[in-house]
N, C-alpha and C positions, 0 to 999 in steps of 0.2 A: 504494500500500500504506500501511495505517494504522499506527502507529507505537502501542503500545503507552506510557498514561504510566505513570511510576512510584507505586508504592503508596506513601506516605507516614504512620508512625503515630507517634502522641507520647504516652509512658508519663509520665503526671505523675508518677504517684510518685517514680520513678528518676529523674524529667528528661530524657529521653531521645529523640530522635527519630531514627528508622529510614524510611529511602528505600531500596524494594526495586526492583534494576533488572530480575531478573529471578529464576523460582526457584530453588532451590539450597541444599545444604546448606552451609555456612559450615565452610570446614577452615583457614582462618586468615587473621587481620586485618594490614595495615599503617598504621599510626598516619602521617596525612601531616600532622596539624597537633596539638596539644598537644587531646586530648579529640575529636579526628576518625577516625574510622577507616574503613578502604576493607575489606569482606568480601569474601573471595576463596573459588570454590569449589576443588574438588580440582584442576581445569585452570588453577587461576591465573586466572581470571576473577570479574573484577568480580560481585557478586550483590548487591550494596548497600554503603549509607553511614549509621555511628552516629555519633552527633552527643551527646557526654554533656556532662551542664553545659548542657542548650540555653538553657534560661531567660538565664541570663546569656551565652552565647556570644552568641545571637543579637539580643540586647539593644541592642547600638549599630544594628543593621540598623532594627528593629523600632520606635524611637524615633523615626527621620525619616518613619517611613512614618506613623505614627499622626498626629503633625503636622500632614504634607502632608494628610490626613483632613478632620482637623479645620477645614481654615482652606479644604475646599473646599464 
């Protein structure tokens, strides 16, 4: 059985990046890291992850990768 990826979208305006694990209306978030948040549907299930501030959150990630690029 084929595993479904997640939809991933990046709203520049807002800086924002949305990882849908599956659909679902959003009836409320927990915050697991400063600007991360886990979407929870009505049954307490996962349905994604917001990521605000990503420009700079993801920023340390993003610098060694570019690099590692570069110098192959």
């Amino acid at each position: 059985m084929k595993k479904k990826k997640p939809l991933v979208s990046y709203d520049e305006k807002s800086d924002v990046i949305y990882i849908v694990s599956k659909p679902g209306e959003e009836e409320q978030y927990v915050e697991i890291a400063p600007g991360v948040n886990v979407e929870l549907d009505d049954r307490g299930e996962v349905i994604g992850i917001e990521i605000l501030n990503a420009s700079s959150f993801l920023k340390p990630v993003v610098r060694p990768l570019i690099h590692h690029m570069e110098l192959a």
